[in-house]
N, C-alpha and C positions, 0 to 999 in steps of 0.2 A: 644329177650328181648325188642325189640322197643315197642312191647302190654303194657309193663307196666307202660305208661304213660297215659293208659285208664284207667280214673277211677272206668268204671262200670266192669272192668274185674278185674276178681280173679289174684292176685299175684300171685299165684300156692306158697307160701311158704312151702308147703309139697311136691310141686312135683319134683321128681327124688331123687335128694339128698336131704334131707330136712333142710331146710333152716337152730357193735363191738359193748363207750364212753368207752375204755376202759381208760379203761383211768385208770389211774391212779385217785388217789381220786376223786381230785376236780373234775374232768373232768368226772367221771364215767360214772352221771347220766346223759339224755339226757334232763333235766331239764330246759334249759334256750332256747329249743326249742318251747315252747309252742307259744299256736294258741295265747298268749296277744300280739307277740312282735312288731304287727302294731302300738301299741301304741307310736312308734317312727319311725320319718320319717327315711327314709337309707341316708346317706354319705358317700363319695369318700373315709374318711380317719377317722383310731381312732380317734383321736382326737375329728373330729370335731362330729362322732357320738357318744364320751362324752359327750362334750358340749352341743350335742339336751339330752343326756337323765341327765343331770342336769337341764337342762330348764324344762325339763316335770317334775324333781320330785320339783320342785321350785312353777308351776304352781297349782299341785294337793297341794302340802303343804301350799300357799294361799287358793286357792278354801276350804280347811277344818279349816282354820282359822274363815271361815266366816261361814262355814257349817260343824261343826265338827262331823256329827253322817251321813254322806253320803255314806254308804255301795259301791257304784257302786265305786268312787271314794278312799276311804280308799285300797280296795282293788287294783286298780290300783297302789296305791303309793307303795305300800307291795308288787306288781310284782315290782317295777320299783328301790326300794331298792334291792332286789335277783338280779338284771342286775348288779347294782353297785358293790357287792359283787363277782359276777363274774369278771366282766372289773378290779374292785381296789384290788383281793384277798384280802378284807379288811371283816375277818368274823364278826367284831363287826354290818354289816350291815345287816344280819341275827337276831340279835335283834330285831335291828328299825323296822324289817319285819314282825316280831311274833308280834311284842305290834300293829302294826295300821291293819292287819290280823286279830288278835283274836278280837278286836274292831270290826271289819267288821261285825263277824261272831255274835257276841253280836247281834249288828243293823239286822243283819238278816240271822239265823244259817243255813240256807240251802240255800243259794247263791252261783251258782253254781262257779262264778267268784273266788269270795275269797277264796272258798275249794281248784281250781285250785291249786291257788298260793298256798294256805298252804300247800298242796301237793307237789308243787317244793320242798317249804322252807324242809319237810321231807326228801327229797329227800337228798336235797345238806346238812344236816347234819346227811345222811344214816341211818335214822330212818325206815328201808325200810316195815318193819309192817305197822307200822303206815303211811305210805306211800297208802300201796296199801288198805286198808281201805278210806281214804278219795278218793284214785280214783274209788275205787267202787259207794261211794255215789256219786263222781261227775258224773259220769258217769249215772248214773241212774236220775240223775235231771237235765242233758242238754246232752241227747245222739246223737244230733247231734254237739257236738261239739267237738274238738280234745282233746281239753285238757284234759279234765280228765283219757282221754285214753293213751294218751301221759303220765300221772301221773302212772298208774296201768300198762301199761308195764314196764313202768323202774323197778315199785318196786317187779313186779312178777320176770324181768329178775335179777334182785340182790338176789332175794330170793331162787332162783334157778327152779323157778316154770316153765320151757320153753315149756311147751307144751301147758298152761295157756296162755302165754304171746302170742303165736301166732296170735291165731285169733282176740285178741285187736288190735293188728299192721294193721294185713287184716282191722278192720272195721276201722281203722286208715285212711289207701290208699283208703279205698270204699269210705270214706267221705269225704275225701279231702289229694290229694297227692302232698304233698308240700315236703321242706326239711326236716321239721321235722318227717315227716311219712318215707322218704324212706331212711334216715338216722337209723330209725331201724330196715326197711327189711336187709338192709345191714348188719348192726350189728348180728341180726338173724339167716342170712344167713351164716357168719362168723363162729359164735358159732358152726351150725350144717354141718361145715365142706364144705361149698361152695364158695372157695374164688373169682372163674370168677363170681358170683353170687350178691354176695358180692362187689365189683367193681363194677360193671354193676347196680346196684343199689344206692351205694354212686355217682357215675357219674351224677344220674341224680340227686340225690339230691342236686351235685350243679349246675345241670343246672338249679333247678326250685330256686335257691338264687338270688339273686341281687348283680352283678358286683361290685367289692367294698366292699362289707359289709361283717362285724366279720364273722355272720353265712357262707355264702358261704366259708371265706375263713379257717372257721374252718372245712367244709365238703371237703375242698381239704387238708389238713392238714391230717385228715384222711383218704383220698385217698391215699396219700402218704404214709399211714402207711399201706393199707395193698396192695399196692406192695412191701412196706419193705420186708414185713412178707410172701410177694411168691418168695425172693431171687431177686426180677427186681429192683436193686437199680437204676442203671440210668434213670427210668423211675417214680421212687419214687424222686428223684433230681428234674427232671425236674417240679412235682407236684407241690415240694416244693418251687420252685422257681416261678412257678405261684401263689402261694399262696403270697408269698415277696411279687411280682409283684404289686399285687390286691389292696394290705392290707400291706405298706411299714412297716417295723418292728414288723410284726406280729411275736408272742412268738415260737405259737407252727409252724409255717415256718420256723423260724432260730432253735429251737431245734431239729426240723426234718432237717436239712440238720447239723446239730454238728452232727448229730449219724451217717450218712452216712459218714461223714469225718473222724469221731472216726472207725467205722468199718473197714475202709481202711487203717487206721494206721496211718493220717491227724492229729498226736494228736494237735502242734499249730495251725493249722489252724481250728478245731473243738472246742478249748478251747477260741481262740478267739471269736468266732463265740456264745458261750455259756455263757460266762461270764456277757456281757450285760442283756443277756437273765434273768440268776437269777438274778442280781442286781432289776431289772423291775417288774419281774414277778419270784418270789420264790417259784414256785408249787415244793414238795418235791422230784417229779423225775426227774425235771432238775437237784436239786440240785446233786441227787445222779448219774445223767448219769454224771454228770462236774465233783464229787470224781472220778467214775470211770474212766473216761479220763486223768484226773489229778495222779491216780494210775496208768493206762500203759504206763504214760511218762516219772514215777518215782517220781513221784513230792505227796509224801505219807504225809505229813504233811498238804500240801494245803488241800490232800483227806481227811483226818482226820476234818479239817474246816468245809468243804462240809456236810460229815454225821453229824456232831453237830450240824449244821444249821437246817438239816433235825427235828431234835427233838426238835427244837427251833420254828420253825413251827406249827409244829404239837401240840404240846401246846399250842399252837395261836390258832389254830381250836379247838381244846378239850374246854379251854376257853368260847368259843362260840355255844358248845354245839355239836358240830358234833365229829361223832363217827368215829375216826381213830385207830380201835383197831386191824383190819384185815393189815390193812398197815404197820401200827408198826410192828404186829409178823412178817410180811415176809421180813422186813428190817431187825431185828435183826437177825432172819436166816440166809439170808443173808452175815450180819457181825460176825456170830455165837456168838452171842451173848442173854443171856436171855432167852436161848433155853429154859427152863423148863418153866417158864413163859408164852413164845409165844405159845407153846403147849397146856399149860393148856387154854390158851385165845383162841384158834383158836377149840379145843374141843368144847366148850361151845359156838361159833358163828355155827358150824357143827352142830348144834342142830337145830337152830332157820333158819338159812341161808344158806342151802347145795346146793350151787351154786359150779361151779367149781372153783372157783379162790378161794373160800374156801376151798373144799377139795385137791386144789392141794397145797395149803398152809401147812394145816394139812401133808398131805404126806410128805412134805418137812422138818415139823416141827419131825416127825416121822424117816426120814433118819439122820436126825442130834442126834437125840436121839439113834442109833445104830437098831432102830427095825422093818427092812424095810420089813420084811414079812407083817406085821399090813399096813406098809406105801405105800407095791405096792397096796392093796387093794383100798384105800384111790385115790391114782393117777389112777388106773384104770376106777374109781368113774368117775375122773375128765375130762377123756378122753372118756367117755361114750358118746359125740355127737358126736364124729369123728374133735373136733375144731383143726383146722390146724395151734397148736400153737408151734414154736421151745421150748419155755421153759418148759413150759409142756409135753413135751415128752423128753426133758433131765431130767427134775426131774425124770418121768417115769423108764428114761433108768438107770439111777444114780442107784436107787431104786432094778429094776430087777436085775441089775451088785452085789450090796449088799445082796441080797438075794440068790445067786448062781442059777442066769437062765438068764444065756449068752445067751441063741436065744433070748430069748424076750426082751434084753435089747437091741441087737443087732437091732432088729425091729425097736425098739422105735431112736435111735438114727441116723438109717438111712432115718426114716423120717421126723425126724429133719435136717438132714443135706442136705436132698433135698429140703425141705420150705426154708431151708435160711443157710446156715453156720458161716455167721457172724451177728447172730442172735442178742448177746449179746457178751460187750466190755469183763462183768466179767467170762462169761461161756462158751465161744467159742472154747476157747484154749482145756479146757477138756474135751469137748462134743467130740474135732475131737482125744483126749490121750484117753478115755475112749473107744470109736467104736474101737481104735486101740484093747484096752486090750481084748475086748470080741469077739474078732476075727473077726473083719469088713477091712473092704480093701478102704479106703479112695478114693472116686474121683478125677481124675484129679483138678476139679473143688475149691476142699475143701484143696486143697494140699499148 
């Protein structure tokens, strides 16, 4: 794997096996990777790389006081609000970013800068059509530059387009193999079932970051997430702990080490560990990993807070125009709740965006409805790259268990419990009673 820090050599993303943000919402898109983000210098610490990127959008918002129709500029400011919105989860700065953006584009409609950004701004309120349209035209009017290809994989990979989304990523690394290029071979590679690949690729991605800063220590963040996800928790610890290290009170650091705490059954010292976290930074799956936490402690009321918050959120985001409609249904599934709703909404995204984390949604939305013959179909959809994900093959297994086809649930759940057995705080318990029902023989390991 050392070759793939040659630019002019093919990734080989097809070869052998073939080749995450997973993020949860906010985090999904790989959007806040783009080729702008030299427009601010690096610092040692949050803070003070706030402080530079309020200084830059303080300078550009003078600079347009006195030159208000300066397209190169307008669109800088419109990246530099999308960073804000990221750093403050504050979506009302997704507004400020459409109005001095579509300005851009007025002053001049085929720039490639401003499509860029508008592209982000799609992005991070999952408009993913409309996404991968403006990265086409970016892409076509400044093809040597990363961005707009950085725009048109994210929205092919959300749309479920992955065999599309490939060779953008290649012409990604051919052109310039930074963090934000090998951040999605890794992702990529994840998807289609290569987790050493996968690793070995986000590694470099943060080798090619800058010591200290948010990016690198978000690309060890996700490092840590997928040796979560191959069962090496001490070794997902230690990531996380570099990432603290790097980046002191970094969110997704201290949320990645609550789950490892949480996994182990650490519930105070994971509740500790998380609390600050949502207070700071209220991404809806902290909230929801801290209910769950808060639920195997016993502590059902506080969880009850937790998921309310969740939907207090998310109306925050709706508000603002981004589209939380795929997240809602699998929360309320989830909390069984709105089943018939989350169904019919998750239908009708299966139409437009048949990505897996759509149809494993649908499936799930499908087992809770009683009609798992329809819904293994559905999760067999969603396990179509070979992604080596525990939840996804418990839904899977859940599914074949309901439909009366013990081997294949059987399948399905002992290869989840070889990726990871303490996958999840809410599914874990059932995935090792369920391999029991359908005739599995538990590991030493998972015991």
């Amino acid at each position: 794997m050392a070759w793939l820090n040659h630019p002019g050599r093919r990734l080989g993303l097809l070869g052998g096996v073939v080749l995450l943000l997973s993020l949860a919402w906010a985090s999904e898109s790989f959007g806040w990777l783009l080729a702008r983000q030299p427009v601010l210098r690096e610092e040692p610490t949050l803070a003070l790389q706030t402080a530079r990127l309020d200084s830059a959008i303080g300078a550009r918002q003078e600079h347009l006081r006195r030159n208000p129709n300066d397209a190169l500029v307008l669109s800088e400011l419109g990246a530099l609000y999308l960073t804000k919105a990221r750093l403050t989860l504050d979506p009302s700065w997704y507004d400020r970013a459409e109005r001095v953006l579509d300005q851009a584009l007025r002053q001049r409609p085929e720039f490639a800068p401003a499509l860029t950004a508008r592209g982000e701004l799609a992005l991070a309120r999952h408009r993913f059509d409309e996404a991968r349209t403006i990265g086409e035209q970016a892409v076509r009017l400044a093809p040597y530059s990363i961005g707009g290809y950085a725009v048109l994989a994210d929205a092919l990979i959300e749309l479920g387009a992955y065999a599309e989304a490939v060779p953008v990523v290649q012409q990604m690394v051919d052109l310039k193999p930074t963090l934000a290029s090998y951040a999605r071979v890794s992702y990529l590679r994840e998807l289609h079932g290569d987790l050493p690949g996968a690793i070995a690729a986000m590694e470099l991605a943060v080798e090619a970051g800058a010591a200290g800063t948010e990016p690198r220590s978000w690309a060890l963040a996700q490092l840590g997430h997928l040796h979560f996800l191959s069962g090496d928790l001490a070794r997902a610890a230690a990531v996380y702990r570099r990432a603290e290290a790097e980046t002191p009170g970094y969110h997704a650091a201290r949320a990645g080490l609550a789950r490892l705490a949480a996994a182990e059954g650490r519930y105070a010292e994971a509740s500790a560990l998380l609390e600050p976290v949502t207070l700071q930074t209220p991404l809806p799956e902290y909230l929801i990993l801290l209910g769950d936490i808060y639920a195997a402690a016993g502590r059902s009321e506080e969880a009850q807070q937790q998921y309310r918050l969740v939907r207090a959120v998310s109306a925050l985001f709706q508000s603002s125009g981004v589209d939380v409609d795929l997240e809602l249904a699998l929360f309320d599934l989830d909390q069984n709740e709105n089943v018939a709703a989350a169904y019919e909404t998750l239908s009708r995204l299966a139409s437009v965006r048949p990505s897996i984390k759509v149809l494993d949604a649908l499936a799930w939305a499908l087992y809770r409805l009683g009609e798992p013959e329809t819904g293994l179909e559905y999760a067999r959809q969603a396990l179509r790259l070979g992604t080596p994900d525990p939840l996804l093959l418990y839904h899977a297994g859940k599914l074949a268990a309901a439909a009366g086809r013990p081997e294949e649930a059987r399948g399905y759940f002992a290869r989840a419990l070889a990726l990871n057995p303490r996958f999840s705080l809410r599914w874990a318990t059932d995935l090792h009673r369920s391999y029991q029902e359908v005739g599995g023989t538990l590991p030493e390991s998972a015991r």
